[in-house]
DRENFITI-934962 format. One record per residue (C-alpha): residue number from 1; y negated, z negated, x. Coordinates in pm, whole numbers, m for minus. Example, Ala and Ser with C-alpha at 12.3 -4.5 7.8 and 13.67 -1.06 7.14 Angstrom:
# residues 2
+-----+--------+--------+--------+
|   n |  north |     up |   east |
+-----+--------+--------+--------+
|   1 |    450 |   m780 |   1230 |
|   2 |    106 |   m714 |   1367 |
+-----+--------+--------+--------+
This chain:
# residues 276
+-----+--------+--------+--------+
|   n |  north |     up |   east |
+-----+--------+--------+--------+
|   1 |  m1950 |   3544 |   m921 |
|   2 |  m1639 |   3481 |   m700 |
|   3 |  m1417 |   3206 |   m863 |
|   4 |  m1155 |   3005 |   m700 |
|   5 |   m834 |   2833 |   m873 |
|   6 |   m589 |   2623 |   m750 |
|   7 |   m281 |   2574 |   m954 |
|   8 |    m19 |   2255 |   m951 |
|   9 |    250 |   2263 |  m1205 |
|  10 |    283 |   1921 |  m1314 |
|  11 |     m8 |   1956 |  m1562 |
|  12 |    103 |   2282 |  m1704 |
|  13 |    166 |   2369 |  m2053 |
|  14 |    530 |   2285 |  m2174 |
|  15 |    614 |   2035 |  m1864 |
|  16 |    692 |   1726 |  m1961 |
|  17 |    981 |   1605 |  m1734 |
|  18 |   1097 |   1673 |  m1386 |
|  19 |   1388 |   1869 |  m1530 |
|  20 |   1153 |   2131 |  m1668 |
|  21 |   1068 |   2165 |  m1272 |
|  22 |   1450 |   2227 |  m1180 |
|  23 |   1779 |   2394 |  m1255 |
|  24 |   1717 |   2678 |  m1583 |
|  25 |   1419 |   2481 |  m1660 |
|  26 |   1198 |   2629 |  m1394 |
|  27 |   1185 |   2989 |  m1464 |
|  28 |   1048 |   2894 |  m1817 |
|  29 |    778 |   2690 |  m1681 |
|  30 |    735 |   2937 |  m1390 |
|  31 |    604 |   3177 |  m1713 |
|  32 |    416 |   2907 |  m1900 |
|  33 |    241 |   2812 |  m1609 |
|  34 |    118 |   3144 |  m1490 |
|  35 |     24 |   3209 |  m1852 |
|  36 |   m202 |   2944 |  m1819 |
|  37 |   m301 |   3047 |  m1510 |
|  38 |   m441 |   3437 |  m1636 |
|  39 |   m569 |   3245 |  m2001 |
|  40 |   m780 |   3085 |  m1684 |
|  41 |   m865 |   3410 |  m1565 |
|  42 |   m933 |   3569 |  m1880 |
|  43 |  m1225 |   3282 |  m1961 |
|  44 |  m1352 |   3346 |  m1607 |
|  45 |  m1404 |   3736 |  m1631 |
|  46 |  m1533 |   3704 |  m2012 |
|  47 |  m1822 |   3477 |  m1855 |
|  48 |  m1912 |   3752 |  m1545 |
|  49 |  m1692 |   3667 |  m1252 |
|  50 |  m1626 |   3944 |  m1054 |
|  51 |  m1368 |   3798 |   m808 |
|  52 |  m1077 |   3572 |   m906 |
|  53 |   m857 |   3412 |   m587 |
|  54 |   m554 |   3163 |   m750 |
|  55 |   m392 |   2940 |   m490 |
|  56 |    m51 |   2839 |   m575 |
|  57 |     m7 |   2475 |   m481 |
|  58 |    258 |   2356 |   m595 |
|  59 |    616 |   2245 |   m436 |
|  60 |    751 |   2564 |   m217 |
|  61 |    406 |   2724 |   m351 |
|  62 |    580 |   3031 |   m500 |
|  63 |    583 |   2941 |   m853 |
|  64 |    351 |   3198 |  m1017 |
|  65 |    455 |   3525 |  m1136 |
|  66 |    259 |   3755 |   m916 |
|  67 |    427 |   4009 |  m1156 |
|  68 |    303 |   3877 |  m1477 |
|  69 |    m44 |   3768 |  m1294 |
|  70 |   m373 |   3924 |  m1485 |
|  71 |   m424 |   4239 |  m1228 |
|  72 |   m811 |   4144 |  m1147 |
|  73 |   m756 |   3826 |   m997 |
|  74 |   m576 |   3786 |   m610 |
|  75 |   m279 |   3544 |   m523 |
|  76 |   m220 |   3319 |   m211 |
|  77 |    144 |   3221 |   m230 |
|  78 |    345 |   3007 |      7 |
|  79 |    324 |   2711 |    250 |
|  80 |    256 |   2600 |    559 |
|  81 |   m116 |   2637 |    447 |
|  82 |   m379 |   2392 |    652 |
|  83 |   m594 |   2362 |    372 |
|  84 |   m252 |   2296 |    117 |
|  85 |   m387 |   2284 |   m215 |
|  86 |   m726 |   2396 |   m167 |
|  87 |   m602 |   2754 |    119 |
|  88 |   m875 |   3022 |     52 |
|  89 |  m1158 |   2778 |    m25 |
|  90 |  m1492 |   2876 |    156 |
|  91 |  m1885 |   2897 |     85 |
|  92 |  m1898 |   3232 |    m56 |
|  93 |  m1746 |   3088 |   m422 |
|  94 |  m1906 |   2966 |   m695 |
|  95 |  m1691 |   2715 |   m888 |
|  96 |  m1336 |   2566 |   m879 |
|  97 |  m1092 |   2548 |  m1170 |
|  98 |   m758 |   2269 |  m1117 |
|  99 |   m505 |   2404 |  m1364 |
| 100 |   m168 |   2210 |  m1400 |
| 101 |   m326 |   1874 |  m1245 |
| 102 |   m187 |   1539 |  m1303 |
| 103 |   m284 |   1215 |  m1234 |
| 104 |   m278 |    990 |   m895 |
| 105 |     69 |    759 |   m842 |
| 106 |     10 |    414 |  m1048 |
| 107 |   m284 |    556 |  m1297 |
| 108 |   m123 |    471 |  m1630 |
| 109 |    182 |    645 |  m1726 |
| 110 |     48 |    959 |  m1664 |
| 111 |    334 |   1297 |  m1659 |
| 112 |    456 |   1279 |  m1279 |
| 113 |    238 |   1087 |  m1168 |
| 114 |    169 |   1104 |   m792 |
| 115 |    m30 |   1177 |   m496 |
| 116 |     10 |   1509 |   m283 |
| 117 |    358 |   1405 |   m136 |
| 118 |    527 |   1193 |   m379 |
| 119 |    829 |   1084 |   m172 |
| 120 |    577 |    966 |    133 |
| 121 |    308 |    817 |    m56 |
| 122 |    187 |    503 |   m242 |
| 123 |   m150 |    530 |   m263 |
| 124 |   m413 |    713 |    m89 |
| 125 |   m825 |    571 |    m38 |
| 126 |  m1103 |    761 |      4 |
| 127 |  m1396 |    522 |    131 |
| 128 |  m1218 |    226 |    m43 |
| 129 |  m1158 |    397 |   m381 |
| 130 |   m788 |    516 |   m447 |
| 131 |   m803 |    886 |   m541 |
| 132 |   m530 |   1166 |   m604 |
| 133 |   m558 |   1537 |   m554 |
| 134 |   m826 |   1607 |   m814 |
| 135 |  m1077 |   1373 |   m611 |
| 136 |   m945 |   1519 |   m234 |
| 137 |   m905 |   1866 |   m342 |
| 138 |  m1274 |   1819 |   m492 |
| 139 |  m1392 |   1661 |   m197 |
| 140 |  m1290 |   1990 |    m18 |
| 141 |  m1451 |   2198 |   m246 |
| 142 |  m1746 |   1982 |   m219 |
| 143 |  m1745 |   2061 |    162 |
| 144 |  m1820 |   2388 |    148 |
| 145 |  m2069 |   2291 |   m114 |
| 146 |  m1875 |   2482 |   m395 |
| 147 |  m1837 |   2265 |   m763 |
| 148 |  m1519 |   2197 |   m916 |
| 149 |  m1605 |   2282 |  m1293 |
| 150 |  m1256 |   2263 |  m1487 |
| 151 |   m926 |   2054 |  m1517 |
| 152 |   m628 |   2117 |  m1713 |
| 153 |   m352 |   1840 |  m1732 |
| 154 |   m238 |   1581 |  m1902 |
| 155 |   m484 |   1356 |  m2086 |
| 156 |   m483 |   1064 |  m1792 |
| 157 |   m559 |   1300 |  m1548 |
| 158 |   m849 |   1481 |  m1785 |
| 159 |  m1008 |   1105 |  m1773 |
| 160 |   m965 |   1065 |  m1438 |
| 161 |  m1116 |   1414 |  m1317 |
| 162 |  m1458 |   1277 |  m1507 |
| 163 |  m1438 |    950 |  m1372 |
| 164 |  m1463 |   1099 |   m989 |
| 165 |  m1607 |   1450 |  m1094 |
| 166 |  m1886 |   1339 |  m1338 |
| 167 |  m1864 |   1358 |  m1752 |
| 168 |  m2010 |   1727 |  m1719 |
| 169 |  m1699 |   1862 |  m1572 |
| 170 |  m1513 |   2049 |  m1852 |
| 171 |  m1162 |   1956 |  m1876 |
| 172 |   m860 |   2057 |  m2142 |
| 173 |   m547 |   1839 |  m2216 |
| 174 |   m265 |   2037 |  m2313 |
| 175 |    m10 |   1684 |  m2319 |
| 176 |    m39 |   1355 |  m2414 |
| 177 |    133 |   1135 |  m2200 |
| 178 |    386 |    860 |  m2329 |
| 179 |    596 |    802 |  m2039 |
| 180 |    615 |    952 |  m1627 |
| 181 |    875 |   1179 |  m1792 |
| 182 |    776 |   1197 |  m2156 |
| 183 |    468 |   1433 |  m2313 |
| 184 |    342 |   1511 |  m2657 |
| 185 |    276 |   1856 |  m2552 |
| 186 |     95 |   2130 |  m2696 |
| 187 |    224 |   2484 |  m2801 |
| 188 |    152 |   2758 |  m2545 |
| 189 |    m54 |   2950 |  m2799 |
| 190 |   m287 |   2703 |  m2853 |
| 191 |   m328 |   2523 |  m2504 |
| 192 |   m421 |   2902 |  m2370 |
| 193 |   m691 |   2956 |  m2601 |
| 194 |   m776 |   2629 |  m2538 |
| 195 |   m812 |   2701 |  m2113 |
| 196 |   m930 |   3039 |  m2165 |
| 197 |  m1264 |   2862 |  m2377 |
| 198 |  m1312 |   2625 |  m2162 |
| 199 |  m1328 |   2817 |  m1818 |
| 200 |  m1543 |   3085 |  m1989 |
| 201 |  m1755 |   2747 |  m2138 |
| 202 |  m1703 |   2623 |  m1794 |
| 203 |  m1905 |   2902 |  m1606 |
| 204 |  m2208 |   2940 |  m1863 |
| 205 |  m2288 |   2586 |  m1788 |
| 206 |  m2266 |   2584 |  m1438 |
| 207 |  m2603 |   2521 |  m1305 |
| 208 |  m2497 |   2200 |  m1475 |
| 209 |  m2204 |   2069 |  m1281 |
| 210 |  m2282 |   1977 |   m920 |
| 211 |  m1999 |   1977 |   m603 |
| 212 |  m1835 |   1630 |   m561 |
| 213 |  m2000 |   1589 |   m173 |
| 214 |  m1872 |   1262 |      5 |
| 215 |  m2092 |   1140 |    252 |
| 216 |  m1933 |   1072 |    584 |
| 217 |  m1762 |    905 |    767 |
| 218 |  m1520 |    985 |    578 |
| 219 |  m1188 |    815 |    569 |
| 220 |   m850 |    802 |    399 |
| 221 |   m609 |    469 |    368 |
| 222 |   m311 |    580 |    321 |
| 223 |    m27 |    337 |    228 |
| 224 |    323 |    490 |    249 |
| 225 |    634 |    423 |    105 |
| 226 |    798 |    285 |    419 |
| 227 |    764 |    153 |    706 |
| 228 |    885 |    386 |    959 |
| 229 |    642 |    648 |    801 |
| 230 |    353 |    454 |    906 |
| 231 |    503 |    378 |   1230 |
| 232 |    563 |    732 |   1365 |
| 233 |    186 |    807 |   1218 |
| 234 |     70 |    675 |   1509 |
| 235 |    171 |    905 |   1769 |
| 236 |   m145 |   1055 |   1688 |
| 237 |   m366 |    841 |   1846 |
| 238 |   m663 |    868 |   1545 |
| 239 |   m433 |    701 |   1321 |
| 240 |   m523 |    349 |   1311 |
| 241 |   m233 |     62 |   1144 |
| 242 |   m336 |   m156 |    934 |
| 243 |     13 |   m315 |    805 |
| 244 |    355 |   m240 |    813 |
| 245 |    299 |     66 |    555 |
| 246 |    m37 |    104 |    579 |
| 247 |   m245 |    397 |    850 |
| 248 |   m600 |    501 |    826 |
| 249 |   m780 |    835 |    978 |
| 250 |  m1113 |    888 |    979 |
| 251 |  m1410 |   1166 |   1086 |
| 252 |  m1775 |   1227 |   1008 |
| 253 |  m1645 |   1548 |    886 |
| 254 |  m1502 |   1593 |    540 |
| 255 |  m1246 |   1855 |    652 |
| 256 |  m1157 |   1703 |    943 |
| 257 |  m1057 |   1345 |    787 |
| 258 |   m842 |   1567 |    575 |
| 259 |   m652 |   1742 |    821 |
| 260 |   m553 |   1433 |   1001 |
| 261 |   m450 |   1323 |    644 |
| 262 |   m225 |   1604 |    583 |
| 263 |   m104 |   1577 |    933 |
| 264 |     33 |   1238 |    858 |
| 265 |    152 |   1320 |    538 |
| 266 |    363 |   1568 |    700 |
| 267 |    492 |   1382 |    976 |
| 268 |    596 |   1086 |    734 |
| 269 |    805 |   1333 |    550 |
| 270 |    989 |   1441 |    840 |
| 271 |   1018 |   1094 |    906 |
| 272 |   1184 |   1000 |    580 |
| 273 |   1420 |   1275 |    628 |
| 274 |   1532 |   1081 |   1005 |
| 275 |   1421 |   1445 |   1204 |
| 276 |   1195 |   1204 |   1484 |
+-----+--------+--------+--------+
């Protein structure tokens, strides 16, 4: 049983504020996070897996400890990955665990909330319906008809992963959020038993947890945060304007919808930063 695992930060055990993300903060939550990553990895052998692959995805995606990483499981680190959050993903695994989610820009007052590229985006819809990374990421998973069966974040993004994902996906909150950059967080001891139970709960069960599949055509709204973003989208002539800050993309294929997604997401950050 080959299991996949794609790990943002955000959602991690001890994070709480974007400070814990920079400056001496980091290198604590560096160890936190790939703590929770191997309690992940523990559950996941302890229920039969036989191959582990953990996609950093976070930021510069070299945040986990490849040092302090449980030996049986295999590390993609770095950017400049086509598939971003989900690199590695194919038809051969079994199940998807999300650990270190968090919640889609706007829901609530969810711990960082945002949405893939936080400095580019406002909101991002999928077929009409706003969604964040735990719907996308899913939908890629879903593509090559592999489930995502476990979440670990913050409680908003917990109810959110069921919402899109169905109430059979197993999920853990290890904070509850008060503020964007506030969290009632829980102690590393007990948010890692916590993971570890639930991925090992997460794989006995599932023949009971079915891949989020979207139908195409697929496409992707995507409003950004100003207007030259959207503008300079549109040198690729599948982007279609809808408003001053507002693009669309779309494809019959799942993957390919993406692509162009990430594509603009990429080109509105160089954007922002005046490069074009």
């Amino acid at each position: 049983m080959k299991v996949y695992i794609s790990v943002d930060m955000e959602g991690g055990t001890g994070v709480a504020s974007a400070k814990h993300m920079s400056d001496a903060g980091y290198a604590r939550m560096c160890k936190l996070l790939t703590q929770d990553v191997n309690a992940a990895i523990a559950g996941a052998f302890e229920a039969g897996a036989t191959e582990v692959l953990v996609n950093d995805a976070h930021g510069s995606m070299t945040n986990i400890l490849i040092e302090e990483l449980d030996e049986r499981a295999t590390l993609i680190s770095g950017s400049n990955k086509p598939l971003l959050q989900m690199e590695g993903i194919d038809e051969t695994f079994d199940a998807v665990f999300f650990i270190g989610y968090h919640a889609h820009e706007g829901n609530e007052d969810a711990v960082m909330n945002h949405t893939i590229y936080g400095t580019v985006i406002t909101e991002i819809k999928r077929n009409g319906v706003v969604v964040g990374e735990t719907g996308i990421n899913a939908g890629i998973a879903g593509a090559y008809g592999v489930p995502v069966v476990l979440v670990v974040g913050d409680d908003v993004v917990c109810r959110e992963a069921k919402s899109i994902l169905g109430e059979e996906v197993e999920t853990v909150t290890v904070k509850q959020a008060i503020d964007r950059y506030a969290a009632k967080l829980l102690p590393p001891k007990r948010s890692y038993d916590l993971i570890k139970a639930a991925a090992k709960r997460s794989l006995e069960r599932l023949s009971e947890i079915k891949p989020h599949r979207v139908a195409g055509p697929v496409e992707f709204e995507i409003t950004t945060k100003l207007t030259s973003m959207a503008h300079m989208c549109t040198l690729f002539p599948s982007v279609e304007r809808r408003g001053p800050k507002v693009i669309a993309v779309k494809d019959d294929c799942y993957l390919a919808a993406y692509k162009q997604l990430l594509g603009c997401l990429i080109i509105s950050g160089a954007t922002a930063r005046g490069w074009l």
